[in-house]
N, C-alpha and C positions, 0 to 999 in steps of 0.2 A: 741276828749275828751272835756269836759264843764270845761271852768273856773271856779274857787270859786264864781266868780263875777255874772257869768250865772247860777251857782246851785244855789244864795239866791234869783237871780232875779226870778225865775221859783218857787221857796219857795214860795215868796211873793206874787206871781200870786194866785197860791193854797190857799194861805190864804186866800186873799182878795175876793175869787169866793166865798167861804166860810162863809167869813164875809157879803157877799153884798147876800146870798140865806139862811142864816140861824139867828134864836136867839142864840149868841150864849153859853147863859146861860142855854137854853135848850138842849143842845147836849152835850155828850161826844166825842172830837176827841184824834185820838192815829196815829202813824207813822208806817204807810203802806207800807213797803221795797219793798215790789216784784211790786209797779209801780212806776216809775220817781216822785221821792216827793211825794209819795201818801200819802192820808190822809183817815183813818177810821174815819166816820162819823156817832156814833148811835143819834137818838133819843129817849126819853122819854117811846116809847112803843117798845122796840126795836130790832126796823128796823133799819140798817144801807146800807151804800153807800162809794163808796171808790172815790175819787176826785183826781185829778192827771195832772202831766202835759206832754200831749202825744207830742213828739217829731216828728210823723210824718206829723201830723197836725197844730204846734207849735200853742198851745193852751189848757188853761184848761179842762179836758176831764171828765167825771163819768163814775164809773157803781153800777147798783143796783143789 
């Protein structure tokens, strides 16, 4: 099981992949439960992407 301190670390990851691949005035994000922190990610014409952080790989992950 994940400490509190490993669940906002892995938060922060997801953000900041988010922050450092998107404007992020142009996008709507919303909270993605069914992946490790996911995050729904639409744009403008929207397309969205779910961003996430996969545990088996320990690393920020997507899919479209």
């Amino acid at each position: 099981m994940m400490s509190l301190e490993e669940q906002e670390i892995y938060e922060e990851k997801v953000m900041e992949w988010i922050e450092d691949h998107f404007v992020l005035n142009e996008v709507e994000i919303e909270d993605y439960p069914f992946f490790l922190h996911g995050k729904l990610v639409w744009d403008k014409k929207g397309e969205s992407m779910i961003v996430f952080w996969c545990v088996i790989y320990g690393r920020v992950d997507y899919r479209f």
